[in-house]
N, C-alpha and C positions, 0 to 999 in steps of 0.2 A: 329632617333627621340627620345627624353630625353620623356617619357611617363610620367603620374603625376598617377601611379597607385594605386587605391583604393579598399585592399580587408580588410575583416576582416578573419583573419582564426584561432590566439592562441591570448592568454593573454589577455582577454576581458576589463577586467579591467582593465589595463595598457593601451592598445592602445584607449579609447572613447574619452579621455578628448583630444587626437592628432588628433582621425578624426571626433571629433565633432567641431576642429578649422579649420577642412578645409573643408570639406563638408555633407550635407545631404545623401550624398550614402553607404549606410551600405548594402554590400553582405554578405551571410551566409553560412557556409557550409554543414548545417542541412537541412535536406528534405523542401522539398514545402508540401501544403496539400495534392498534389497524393497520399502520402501516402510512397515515399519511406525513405530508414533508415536513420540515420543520415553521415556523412562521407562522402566518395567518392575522387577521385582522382583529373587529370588535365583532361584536354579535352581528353573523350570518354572514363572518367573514368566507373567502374561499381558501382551503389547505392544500390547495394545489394540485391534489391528487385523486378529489371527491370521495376521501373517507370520510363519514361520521359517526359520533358520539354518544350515547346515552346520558343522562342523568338521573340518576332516579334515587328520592329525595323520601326518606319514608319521619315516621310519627311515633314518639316511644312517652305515654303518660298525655297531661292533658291540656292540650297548645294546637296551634297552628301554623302552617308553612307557604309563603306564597312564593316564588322563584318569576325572576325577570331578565331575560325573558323565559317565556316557559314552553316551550317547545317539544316536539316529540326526540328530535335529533338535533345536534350542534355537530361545530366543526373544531376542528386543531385551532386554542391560541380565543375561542369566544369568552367573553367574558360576564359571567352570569352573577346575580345580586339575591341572594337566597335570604328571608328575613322569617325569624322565628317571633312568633304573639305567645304567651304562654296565656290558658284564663286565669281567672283570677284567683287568689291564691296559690296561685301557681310561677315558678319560675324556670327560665332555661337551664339546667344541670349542666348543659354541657352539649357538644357535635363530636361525632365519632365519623367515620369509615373511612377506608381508604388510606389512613396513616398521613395523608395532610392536613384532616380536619379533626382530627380526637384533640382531644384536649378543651380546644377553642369553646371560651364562654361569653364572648359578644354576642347579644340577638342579631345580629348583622354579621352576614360572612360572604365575603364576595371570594370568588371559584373562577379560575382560569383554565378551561377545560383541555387535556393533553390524552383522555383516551373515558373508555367509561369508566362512571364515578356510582358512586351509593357514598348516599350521606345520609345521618341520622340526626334528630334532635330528639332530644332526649329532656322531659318535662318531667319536674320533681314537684309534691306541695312544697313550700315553703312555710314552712315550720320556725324560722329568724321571726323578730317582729325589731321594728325599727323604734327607737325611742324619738332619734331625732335627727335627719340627717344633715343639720349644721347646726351643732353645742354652740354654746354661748364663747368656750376658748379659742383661740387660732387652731387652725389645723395644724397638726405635727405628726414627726413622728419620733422616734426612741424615746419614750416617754416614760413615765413610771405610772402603774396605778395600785391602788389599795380599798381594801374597804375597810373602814373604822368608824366607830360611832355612830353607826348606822347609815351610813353616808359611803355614797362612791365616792374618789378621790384620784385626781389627776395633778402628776406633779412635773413639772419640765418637761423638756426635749428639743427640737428643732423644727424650725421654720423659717429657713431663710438663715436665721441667729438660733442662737444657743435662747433658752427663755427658761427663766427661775418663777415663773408665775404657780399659782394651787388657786386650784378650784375643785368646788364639791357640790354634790347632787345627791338628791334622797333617792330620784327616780327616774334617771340618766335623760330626762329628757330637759328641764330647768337647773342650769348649773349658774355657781352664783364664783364670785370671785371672791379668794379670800387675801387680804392686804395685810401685810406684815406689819406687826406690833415691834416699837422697837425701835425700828430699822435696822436688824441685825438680817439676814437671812442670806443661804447658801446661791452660791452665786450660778449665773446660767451653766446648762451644763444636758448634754445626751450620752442614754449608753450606761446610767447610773442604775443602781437600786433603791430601791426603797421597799419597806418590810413594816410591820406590825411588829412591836415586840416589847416586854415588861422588864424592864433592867433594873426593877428595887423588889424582886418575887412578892409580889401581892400588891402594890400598890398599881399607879393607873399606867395603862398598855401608853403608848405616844406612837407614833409615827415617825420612822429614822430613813433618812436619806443618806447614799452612802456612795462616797465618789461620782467616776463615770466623768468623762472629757479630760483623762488624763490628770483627775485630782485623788486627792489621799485623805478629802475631809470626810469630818461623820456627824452630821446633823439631827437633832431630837424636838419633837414638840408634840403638845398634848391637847393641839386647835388647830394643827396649818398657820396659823397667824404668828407666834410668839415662838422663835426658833434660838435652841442652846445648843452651842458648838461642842462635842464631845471630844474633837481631836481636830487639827490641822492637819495635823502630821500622822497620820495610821502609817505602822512598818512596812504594811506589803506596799509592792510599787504600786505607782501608778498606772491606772490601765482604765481600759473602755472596752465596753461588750465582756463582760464580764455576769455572773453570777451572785445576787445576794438575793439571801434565805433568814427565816428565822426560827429555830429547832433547838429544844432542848434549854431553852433558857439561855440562848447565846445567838447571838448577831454570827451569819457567815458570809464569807467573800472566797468565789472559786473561780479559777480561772480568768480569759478574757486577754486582754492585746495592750500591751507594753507600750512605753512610748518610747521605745527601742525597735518596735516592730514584732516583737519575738514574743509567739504565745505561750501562755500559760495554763497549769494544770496544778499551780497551786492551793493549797486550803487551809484558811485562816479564819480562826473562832474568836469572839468578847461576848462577855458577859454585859459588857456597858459601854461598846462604841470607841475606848479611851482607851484599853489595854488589850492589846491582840496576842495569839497565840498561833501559830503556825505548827498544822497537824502532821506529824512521822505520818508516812504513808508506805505500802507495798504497791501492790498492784492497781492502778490506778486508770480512768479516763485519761485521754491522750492529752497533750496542749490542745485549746480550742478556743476559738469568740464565736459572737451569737448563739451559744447553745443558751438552752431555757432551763428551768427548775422547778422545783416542786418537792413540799412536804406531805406525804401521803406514807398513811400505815406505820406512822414515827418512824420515818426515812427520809434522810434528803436525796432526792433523786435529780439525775444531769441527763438531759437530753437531746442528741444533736448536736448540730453548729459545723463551721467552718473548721479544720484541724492542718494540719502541714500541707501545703503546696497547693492551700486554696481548694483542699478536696472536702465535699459538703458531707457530714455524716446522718446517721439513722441510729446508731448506738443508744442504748439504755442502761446506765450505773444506778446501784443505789448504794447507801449508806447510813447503817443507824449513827455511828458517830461521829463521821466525817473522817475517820482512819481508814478503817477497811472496809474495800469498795468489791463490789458482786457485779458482777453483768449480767441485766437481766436478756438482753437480747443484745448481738453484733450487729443486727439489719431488721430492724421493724417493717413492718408490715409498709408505712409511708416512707415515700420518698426520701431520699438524703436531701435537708435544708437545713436554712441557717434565718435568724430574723424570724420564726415564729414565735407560738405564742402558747403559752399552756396554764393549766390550773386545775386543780381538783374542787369535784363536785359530783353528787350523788356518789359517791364510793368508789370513784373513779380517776383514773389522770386522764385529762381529756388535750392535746393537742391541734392547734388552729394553727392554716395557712404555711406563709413563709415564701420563700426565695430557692429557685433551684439554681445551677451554676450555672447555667444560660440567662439568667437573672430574671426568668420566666417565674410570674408570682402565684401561687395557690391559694385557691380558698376552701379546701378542702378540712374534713373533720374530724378524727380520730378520737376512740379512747380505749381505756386497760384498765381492768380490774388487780394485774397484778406485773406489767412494765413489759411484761415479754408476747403477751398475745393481744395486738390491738382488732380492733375493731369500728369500718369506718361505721360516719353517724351521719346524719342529715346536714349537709351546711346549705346556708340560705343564700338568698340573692346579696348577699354583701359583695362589694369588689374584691378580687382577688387581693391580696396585699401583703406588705413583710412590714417585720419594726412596727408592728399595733400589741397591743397589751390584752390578754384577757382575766377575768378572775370570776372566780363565785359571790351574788352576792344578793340577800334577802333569794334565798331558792330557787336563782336564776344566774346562768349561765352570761356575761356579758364579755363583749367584744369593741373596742375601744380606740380610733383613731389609725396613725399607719398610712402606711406610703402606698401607690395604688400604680398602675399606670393604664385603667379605663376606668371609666367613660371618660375620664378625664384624670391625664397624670399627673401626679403630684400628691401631698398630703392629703391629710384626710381630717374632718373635726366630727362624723357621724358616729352614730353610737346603735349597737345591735344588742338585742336578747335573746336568752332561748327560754321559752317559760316552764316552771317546774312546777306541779306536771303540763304537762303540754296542754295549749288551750286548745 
């Protein structure tokens, strides 16, 4: 077993800004307040003083914990290897106690003992169900996805490169690639939108891709395959991490990060991709990138993201028109992040994962009936991760690709559901 081990023991100041990207567990190899010296060896090392240690390792739901070594007493500076089994159906939620092991969602936690410890794991069902955990595309992340035609859809993002590839799946576990007719199609690119939307009222919906890697084009097709250019040139700048929606019979594009540096909190509507209009505003959402969106209760609503000086928010706007904006909450219930993921379903806004400014990644689950009172929900054994996409689709909740950094960091090409109703 590839272990994900966590001590501190030299270079303090070189290793924080590393394991404050990956977790809350900071072991020590300085005495606890027993009172012994500082130092000590590996397991059954001596602390010089003959203080020792407790551990005591308790069980919350339905799993197993076996500790090595496992011992009545330890010393200052031992270093112990604690590994969570959940049964089946079941997954690790999480280690709590002590304030160096909350958080942490590895079934492996290795503990460097500095006084007595209580540690928890914490076993949840899992309730996610896996379609597939390596799709047919590369793994990416800042992706786009959609559902149309019955079909989930995956459009661009990164891997390594910028990638203009579309692929679609009925039932996220068989996806097929789709090759452009033509050979006209929007060039690689992360950080874009793409939307569902009818720009001739009544005739057939298409699928519009819009900017994202510092472009201003606006892209339409009615198969993934055969793509017509709406614009090169849209007015608003160029930017990346950005905002698009589709509400009200109009394409939108809000906020996101300049290729100047400088964020944005502006808000711009088309009827047809071609002719933009940039909305008079008062009170408004601050500049911001990576925040998420959502059309719920004929509102566009903005949530989250990165805003001035790199500080992560929690905020909730809405808006019927895209003029005037409501706050429905300054500080939601989840954490301030940036790089999640959101979508409405069952009558809900429902919020996934993200990125804290420690760049410590979440997989945690939220949702609201009405933007200002969330409510967490179950999240499964997926990896933590930021920059994945989720959406509703066929009466299931899906969760889609995304940057990780366990079991293995890096991208991601699996694919998660939640089944409605629950199986």
């Amino acid at each position: 077993m590839n272990r994900q081990p966590f001590r501190l023991v030299v270079a303090l100041s070189v290793l924080l800004p590393i394991l404050a990207s990956c977790s809350p567990l900071f072991g020590s190899r300085e005495s606890g307040s027993g009172g012994g010296t500082p130092g000590g060896g590996g397991p059954g090392g001596d602390n010089g003083g003959g203080v020792t240690y407790t551990l005591t390792v308790t069980v919350v739901g339905e799993g197993t914990v076996t500790i090595n070594p496992d011992r009545a007493e330890y010393s200052s500076g031992d270093e112990i290897e604690i590994t969570a089994s959940p049964e089946q159906g079941h997954f690790l939620s999480h280690w709590s106690g002590d304030g160096r092991a909350d958080g942490w969602l590895s079934e492996d936690l290795d503990l460097v003992i500095d006084g007595n410890t209580t540690i928890t794991a914490v076993f949840s069902p899992d309730l996610w169900r896996q379609a597939t955990a390596a799709a047919g595309w590369p793994a990416r992340e800042g992706h786009a996805v959609v559902s149309y035609s019955g079909q989930l859809w995956i459009l661009g993002g990164i891997n390594g490169s910028l990638l203009n590839d579309v692929w679609s799946s009925s039932d996220g576990e068989e996806w097929a690639k789709v090759e452009p007719i033509g050979g006209e199609i929007w060039s690689g690119r992360m950080g874009h939108g793409a939307v569902v939307h009818d720009a001739n009222e009544g005739d057939d919906e298409e699928i519009w891709v819009i900017g994202g890697a510092f472009l201003r084009d606006v892209w339409r097709s009615t198969n993934g395959a055969a793509w017509t250019r709406a614009t090169d040139e849209a007015p608003w700048s160029a930017r990346t991490e950005f905002l698009a929606l589709a509400h009200s019979g109009k394409l939108w594009v809000m906020g996101g990060l300049d290729g100047e540096g400088n964020l944005l909190n502006d808000v711009w509507s088309s009827p047809n991709g071609a002719t933009w209009t940039t909305e008079s505003t008062g009170e408004i959402w601050s500049p911001r990138r990576g925040h998420v969106g959502v059309v719920f209760q004929n509102k566009l609503w903005v949530l989250g993201g990165i805003g001035a000086g790199d500080t992560l928010l929690n905020d909730v706007w809405s808006s019927s028109d895209g003029v005037t904006w409501t706050p429905a909450t300054a500080d939601a219930e989840w954490l301030v992040r940036s790089g999640h993921a959101a979508a409405v379903h069952d009558g809900k806004i429902w919020v996934f994962g993200g990125q804290s400014s420690g760049l410590r990644r979440y997989r945690d689950v939220w949702s609201s009936e009405d933007g200002e009172t969330w409510t967490a929900e179950p999240h499964g054994s997926w990896s933590p991760r930021h920059k994945h996409r989720a959406l509703s689709h066929n009466d299931r909740l899906w969760l889609i690709g995304g940057e990780q950094q366990w079991p293995a960091p890096g991208t991601t090409n699996d694919v998660w559901y939640l089944p409605h109703p629950l199986e």
